[in-house]
Short mmCIF file of the C-alpha atoms (twelve columns), coordinates in Angstrom:
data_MODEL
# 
_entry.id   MODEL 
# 
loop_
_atom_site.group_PDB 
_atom_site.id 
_atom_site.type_symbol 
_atom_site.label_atom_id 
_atom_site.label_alt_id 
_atom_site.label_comp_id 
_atom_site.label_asym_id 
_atom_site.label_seq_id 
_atom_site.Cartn_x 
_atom_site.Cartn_y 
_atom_site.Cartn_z 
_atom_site.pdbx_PDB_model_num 
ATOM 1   C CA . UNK A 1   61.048 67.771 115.350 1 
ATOM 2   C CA . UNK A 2   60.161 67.325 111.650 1 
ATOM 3   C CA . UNK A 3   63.411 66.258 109.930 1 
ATOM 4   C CA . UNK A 4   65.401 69.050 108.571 1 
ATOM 5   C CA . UNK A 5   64.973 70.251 104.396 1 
ATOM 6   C CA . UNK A 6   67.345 71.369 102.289 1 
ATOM 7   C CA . UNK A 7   67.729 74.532 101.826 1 
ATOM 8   C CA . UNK A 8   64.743 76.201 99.944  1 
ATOM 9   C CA . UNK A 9   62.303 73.660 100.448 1 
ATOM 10  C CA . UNK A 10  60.089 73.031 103.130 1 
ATOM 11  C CA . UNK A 11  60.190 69.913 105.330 1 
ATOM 12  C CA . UNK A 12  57.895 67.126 104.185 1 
ATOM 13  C CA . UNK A 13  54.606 66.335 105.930 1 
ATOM 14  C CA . UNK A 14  53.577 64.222 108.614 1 
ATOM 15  C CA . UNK A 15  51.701 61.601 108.653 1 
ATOM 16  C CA . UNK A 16  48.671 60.105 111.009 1 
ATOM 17  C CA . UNK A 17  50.337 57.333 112.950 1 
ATOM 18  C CA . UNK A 18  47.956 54.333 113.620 1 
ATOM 19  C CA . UNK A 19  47.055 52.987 116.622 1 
ATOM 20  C CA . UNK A 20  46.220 50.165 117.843 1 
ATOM 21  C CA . UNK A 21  43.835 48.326 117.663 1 
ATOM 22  C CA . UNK A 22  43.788 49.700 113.539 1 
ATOM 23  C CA . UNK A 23  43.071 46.944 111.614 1 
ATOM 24  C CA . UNK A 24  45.897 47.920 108.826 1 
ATOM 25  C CA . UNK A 25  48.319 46.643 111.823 1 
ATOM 26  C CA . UNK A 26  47.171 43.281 111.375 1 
ATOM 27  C CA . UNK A 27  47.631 43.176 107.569 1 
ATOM 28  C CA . UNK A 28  50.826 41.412 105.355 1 
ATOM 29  C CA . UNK A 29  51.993 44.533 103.901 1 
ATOM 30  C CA . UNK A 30  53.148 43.641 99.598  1 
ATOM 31  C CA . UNK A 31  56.573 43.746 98.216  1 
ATOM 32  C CA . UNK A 32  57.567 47.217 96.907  1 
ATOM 33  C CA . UNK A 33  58.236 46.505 93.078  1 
ATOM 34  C CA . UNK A 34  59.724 48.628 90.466  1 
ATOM 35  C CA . UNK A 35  56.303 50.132 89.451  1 
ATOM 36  C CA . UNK A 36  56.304 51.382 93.543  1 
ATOM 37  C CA . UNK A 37  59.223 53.927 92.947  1 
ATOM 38  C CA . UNK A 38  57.418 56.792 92.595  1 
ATOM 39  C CA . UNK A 39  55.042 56.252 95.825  1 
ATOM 40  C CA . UNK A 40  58.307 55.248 97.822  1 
ATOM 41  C CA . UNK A 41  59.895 58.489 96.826  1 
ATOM 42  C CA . UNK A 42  57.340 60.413 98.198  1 
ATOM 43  C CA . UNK A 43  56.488 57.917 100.990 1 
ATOM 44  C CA . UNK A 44  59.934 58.161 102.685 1 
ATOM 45  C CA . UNK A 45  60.077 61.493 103.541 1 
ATOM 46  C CA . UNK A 46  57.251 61.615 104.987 1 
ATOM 47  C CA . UNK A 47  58.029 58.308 107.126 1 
ATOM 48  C CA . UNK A 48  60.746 60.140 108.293 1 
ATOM 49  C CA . UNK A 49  59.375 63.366 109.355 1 
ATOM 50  C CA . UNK A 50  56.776 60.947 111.137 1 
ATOM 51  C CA . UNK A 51  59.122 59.074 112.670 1 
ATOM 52  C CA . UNK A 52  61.172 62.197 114.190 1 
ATOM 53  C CA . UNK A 53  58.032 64.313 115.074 1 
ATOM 54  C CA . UNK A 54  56.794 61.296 117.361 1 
ATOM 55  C CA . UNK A 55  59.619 60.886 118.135 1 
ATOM 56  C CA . UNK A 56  61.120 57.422 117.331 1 
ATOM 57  C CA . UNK A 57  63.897 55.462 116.072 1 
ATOM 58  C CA . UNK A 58  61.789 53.719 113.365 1 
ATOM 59  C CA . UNK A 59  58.327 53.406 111.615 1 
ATOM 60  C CA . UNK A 60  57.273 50.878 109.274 1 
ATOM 61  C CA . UNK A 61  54.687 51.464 106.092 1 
ATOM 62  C CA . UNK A 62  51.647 49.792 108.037 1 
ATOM 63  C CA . UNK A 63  51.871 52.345 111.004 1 
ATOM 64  C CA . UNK A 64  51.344 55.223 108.466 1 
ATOM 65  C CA . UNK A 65  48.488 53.449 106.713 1 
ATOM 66  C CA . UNK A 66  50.185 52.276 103.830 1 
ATOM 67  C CA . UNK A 67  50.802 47.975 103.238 1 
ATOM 68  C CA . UNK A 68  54.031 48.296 101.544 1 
ATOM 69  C CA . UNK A 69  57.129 46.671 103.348 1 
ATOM 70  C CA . UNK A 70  58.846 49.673 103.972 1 
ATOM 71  C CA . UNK A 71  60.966 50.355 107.320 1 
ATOM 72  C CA . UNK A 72  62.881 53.716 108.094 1 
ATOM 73  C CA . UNK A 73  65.174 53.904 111.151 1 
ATOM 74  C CA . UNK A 74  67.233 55.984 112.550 1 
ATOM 75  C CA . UNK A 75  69.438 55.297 115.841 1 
ATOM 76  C CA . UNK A 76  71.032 58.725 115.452 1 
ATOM 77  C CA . UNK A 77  74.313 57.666 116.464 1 
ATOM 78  C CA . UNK A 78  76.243 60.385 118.237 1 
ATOM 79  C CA . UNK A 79  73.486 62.448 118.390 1 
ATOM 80  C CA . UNK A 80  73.105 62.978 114.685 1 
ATOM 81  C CA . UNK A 81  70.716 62.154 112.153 1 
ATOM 82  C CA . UNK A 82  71.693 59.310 110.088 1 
ATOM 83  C CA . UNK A 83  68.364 57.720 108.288 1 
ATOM 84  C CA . UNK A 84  68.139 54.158 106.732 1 
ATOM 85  C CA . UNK A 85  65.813 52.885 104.751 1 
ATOM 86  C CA . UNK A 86  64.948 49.692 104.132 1 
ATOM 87  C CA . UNK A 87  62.779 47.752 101.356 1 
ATOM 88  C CA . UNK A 88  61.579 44.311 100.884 1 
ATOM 89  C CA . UNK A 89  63.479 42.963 104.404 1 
ATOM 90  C CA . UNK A 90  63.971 39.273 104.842 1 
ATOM 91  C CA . UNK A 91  65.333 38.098 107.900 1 
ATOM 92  C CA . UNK A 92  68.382 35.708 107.004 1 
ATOM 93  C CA . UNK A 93  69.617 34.591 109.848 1 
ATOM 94  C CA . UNK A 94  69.087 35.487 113.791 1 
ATOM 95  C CA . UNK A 95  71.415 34.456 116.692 1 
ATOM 96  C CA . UNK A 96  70.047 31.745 118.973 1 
ATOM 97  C CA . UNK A 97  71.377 34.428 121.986 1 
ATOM 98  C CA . UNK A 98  68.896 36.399 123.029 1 
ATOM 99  C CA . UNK A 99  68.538 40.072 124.927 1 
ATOM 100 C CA . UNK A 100 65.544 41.352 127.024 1 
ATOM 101 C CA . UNK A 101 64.896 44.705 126.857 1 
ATOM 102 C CA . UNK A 102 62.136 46.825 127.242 1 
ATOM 103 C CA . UNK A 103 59.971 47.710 123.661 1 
ATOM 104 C CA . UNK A 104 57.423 50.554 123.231 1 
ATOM 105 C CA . UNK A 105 55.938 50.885 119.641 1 
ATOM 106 C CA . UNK A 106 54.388 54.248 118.399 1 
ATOM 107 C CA . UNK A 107 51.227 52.249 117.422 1 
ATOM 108 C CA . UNK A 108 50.958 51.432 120.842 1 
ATOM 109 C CA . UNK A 109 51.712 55.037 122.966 1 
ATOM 110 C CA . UNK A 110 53.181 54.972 126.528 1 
ATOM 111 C CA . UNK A 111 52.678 51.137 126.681 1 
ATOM 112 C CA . UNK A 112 56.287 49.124 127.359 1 
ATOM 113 C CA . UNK A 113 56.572 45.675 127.900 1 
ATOM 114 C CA . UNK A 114 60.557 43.763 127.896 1 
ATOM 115 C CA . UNK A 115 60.802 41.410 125.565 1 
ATOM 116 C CA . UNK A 116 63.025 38.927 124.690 1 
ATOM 117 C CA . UNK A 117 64.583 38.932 120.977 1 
ATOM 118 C CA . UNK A 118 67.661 37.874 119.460 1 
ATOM 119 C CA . UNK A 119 71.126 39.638 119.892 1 
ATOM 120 C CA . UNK A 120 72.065 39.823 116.589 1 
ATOM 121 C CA . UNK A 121 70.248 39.372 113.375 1 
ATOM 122 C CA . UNK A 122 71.140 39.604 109.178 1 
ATOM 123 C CA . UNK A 123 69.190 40.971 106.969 1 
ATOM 124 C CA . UNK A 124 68.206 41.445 103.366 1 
ATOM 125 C CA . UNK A 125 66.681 44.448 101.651 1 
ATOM 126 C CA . UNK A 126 66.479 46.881 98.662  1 
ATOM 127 C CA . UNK A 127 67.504 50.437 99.153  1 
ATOM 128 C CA . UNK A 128 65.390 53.381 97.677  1 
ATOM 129 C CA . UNK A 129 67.226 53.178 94.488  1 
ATOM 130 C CA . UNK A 130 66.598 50.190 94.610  1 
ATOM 131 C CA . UNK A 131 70.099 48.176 95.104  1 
ATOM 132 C CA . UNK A 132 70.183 44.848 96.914  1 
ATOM 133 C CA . UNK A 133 72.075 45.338 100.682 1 
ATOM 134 C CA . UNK A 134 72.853 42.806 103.918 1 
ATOM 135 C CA . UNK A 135 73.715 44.286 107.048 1 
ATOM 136 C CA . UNK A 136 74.598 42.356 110.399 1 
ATOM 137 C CA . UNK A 137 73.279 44.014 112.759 1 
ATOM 138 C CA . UNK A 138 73.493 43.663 117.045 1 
ATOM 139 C CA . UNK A 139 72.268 45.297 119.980 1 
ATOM 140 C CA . UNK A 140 69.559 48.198 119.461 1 
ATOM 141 C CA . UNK A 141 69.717 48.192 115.231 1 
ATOM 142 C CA . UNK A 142 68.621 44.645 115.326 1 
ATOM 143 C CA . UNK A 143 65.606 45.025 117.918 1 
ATOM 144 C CA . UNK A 144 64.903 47.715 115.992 1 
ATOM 145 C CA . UNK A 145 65.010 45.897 112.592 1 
ATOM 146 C CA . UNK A 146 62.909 42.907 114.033 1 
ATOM 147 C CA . UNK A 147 60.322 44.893 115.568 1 
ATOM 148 C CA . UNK A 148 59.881 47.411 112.509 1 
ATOM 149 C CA . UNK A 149 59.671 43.941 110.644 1 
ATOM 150 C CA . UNK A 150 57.414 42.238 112.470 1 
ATOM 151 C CA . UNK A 151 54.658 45.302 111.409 1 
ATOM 152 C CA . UNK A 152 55.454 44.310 108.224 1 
ATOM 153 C CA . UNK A 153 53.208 41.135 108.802 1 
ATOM 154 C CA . UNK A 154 50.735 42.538 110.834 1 
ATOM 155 C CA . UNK A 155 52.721 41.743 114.604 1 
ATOM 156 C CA . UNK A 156 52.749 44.268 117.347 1 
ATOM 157 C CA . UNK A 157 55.286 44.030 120.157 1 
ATOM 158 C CA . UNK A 158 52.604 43.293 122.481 1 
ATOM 159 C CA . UNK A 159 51.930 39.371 120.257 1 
ATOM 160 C CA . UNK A 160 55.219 38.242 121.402 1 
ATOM 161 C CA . UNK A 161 53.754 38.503 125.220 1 
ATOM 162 C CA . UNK A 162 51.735 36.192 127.477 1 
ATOM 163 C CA . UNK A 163 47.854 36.603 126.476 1 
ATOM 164 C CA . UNK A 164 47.612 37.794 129.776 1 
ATOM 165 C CA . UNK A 165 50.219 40.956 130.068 1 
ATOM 166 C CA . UNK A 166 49.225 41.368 126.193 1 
ATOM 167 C CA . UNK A 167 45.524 42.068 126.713 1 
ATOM 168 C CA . UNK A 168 46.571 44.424 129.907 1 
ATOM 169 C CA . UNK A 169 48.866 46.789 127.805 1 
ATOM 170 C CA . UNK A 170 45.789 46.736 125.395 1 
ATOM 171 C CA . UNK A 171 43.597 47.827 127.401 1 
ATOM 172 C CA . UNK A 172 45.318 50.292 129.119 1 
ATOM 173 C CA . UNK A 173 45.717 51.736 125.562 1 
ATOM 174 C CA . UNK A 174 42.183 51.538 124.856 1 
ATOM 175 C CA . UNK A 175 41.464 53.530 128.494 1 
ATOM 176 C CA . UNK A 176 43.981 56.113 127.623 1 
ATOM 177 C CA . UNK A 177 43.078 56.667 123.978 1 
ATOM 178 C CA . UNK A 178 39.297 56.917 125.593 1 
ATOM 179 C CA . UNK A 179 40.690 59.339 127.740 1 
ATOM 180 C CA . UNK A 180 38.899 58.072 131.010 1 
# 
């Protein structure tokens, strides 16, 4: 369900979700700098309406067509809506303890693979005003960072597989999206 509006104004707009194989998922998306703002403002809401029509717990700026790094998540946490946003991530430090657990990716519908990643991860990033921020993050928020970061240079889940499951999921994508 598109995410809620304030009062008086209507939700924002979705926005086509790419899938694979796109060839904007393979591209470096460019810092976001100051001259950005006023694309990011409107970009956001729109990621998020995106994100929770699909549904999903995060979408980065490539899926939507647009090569700016730019990541919105949300875990909703108890059930409730509690967005981040995140701009210009770099990946500080990751834990050499890793987790395997099963990824999907909305560029990639109904495919799942498990994949190993690291436990726990810091990161840096701007917010949407623009203010420098670290989180440490475990568990499902730092999957979830690392995977919406790895679109951010042009990586699906499916490049951290064996060539061999890789091209499977990919072309079981390519028969459903042919509909055969």
């Amino acid at each position: 369900m598109p995410q809620a509006a304030a009062a008086g104004t209507l939700p924002a707009p979705t926005l086509p979700i790419l899938i694979a194989p796109h060839p904007a998922l393979r591209g470096k998306a460019r810092a976001v700098l100051p001259a950005d703002a006023p694309t990011v403002a409107e970009l956001v809401p729109r990621m998020l309406a995106t994100m929770y029509a699909a549904p999903g717990i995060g979408l980065a700026a490539p899926q939507v067509g647009v090569a700016l790094r730019v990541v919105v998540l949300d875990l909703q946490p108890e059930g409730k809506r509690a967005p981040m946003v995140v701009i210009n991530p770099e990946l500080l430090s990751a834990s050499r303890e890793t987790e395997v657990r099963e990824e999907g990716c909305l560029s990639l519908p109904n495919q799942y693979a498990d994949l190993a990643r690291p436990v726990s991860v810091t990161v840096r990033f701007q917010d949407q005003a623009g203010a420098r921020r670290q989180i440490d993050a475990d568990g499902l928020l730092a999957r979830c960072l690392q995977h919406e970061m790895d679109h951010l240079d042009g990586v699906l889940f499916v490049d951290h597989l064996s060539a061999l499951r890789r091209n499977m999921i990919l072309r079981k994508l390519a028969k459903e999206q042919r509909g055969s």
